[in-house]
C-alpha positions in Angstrom: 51.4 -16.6 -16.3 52.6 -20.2 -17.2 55.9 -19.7 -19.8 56.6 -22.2 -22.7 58.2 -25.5 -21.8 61.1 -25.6 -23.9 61.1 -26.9 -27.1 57.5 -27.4 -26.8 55.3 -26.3 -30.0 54.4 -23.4 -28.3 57.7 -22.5 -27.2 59.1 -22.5 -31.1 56.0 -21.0 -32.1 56.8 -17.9 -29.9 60.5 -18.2 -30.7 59.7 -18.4 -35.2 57.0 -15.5 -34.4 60.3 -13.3 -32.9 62.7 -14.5 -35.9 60.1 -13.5 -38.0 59.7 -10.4 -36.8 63.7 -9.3 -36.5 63.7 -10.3 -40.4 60.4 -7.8 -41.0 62.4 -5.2 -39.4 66.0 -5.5 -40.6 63.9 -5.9 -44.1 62.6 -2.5 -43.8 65.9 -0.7 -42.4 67.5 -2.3 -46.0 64.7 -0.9 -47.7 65.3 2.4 -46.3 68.8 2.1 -46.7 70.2 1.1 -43.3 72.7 -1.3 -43.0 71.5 -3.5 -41.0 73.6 -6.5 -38.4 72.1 -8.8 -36.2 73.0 -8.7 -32.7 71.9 -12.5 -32.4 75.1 -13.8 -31.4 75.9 -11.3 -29.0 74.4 -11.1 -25.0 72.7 -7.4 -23.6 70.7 -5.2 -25.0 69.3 -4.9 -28.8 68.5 -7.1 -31.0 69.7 -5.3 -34.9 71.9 -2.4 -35.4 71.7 0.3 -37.9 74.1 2.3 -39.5 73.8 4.8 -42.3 77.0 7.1 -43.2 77.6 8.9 -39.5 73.7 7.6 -37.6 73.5 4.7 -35.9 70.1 3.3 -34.5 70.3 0.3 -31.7 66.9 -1.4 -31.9 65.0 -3.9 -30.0 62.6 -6.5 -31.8 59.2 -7.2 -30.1 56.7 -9.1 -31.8 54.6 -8.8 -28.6 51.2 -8.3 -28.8 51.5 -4.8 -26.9 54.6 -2.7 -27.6 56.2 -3.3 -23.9 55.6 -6.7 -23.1 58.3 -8.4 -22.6 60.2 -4.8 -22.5 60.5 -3.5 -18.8 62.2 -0.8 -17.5 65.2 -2.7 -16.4 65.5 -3.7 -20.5 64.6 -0.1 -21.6 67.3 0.9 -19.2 69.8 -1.7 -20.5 68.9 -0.7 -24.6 69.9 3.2 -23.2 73.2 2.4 -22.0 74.4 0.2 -24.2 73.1 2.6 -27.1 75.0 5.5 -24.9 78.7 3.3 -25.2 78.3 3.4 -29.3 76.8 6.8 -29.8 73.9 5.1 -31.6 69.9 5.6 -31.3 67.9 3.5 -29.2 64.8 2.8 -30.7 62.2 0.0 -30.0 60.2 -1.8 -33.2 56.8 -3.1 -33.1 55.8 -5.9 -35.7 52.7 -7.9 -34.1 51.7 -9.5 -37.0 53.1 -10.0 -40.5 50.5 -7.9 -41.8 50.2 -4.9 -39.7 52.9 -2.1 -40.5 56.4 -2.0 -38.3 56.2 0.8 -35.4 59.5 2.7 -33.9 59.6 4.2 -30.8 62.3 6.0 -29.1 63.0 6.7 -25.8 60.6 9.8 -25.5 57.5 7.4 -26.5 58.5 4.8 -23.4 56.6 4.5 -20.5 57.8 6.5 -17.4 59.6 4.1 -14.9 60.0 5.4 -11.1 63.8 5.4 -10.1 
């Protein structure tokens, strides 16, 4: 698999296609009445969290064509611990496309890894 040169149409492409999709999602957590922050600034796991009075949700953003590209076991496993540190649930969404519906999955819905 050949990645993106940098800063190369494609590359932005697959970068705007990513922003877009962490706005479709922290869009629907307002709508549900989450409030939402961006993890953007910060390195590790997650990409939004969630809060509502005492829940907390960690999620990670994929805009991936299949759930789990792009989200291995060694990520799954870094989005668990770092959830586990704040008491918050980690939670994986799914926007491929702006028109198809945002998918959650938690931890019970992840493939099996061998350890």
């Amino acid at each position: 698999t050949r990645l993106p040169i940098r800063g190369s149409r494609q590359c932005m492409s697959a970068v705007r296609k990513g922003t877009d999709a962490e706005r479709r999602v922290a869009k629907q957590g307002r709508e549900d009445g989450w409030l939402v922050a961006s993890l953007r600034t910060e390195s590790g796991a997650g990409d939004q969290v969630w809060l509502k009075r005492l829940e907390g949700r960690l999620i990670e953003v994929k805009a991936t064509h299949e759930p789990y590209a792009g989200f291995g076991p060694s990520d799954r496993k870094a989005l668990l611990e770092r959830a586990q540190v704040y008491d918050l649930e980690p939670l994986l969404a799914h926007c491929p496309t702006p028109t198809q519906p945002v998918r959650f999955f938690g931890p019970g819905d992840w493939p099996a890894t061998n350890s």
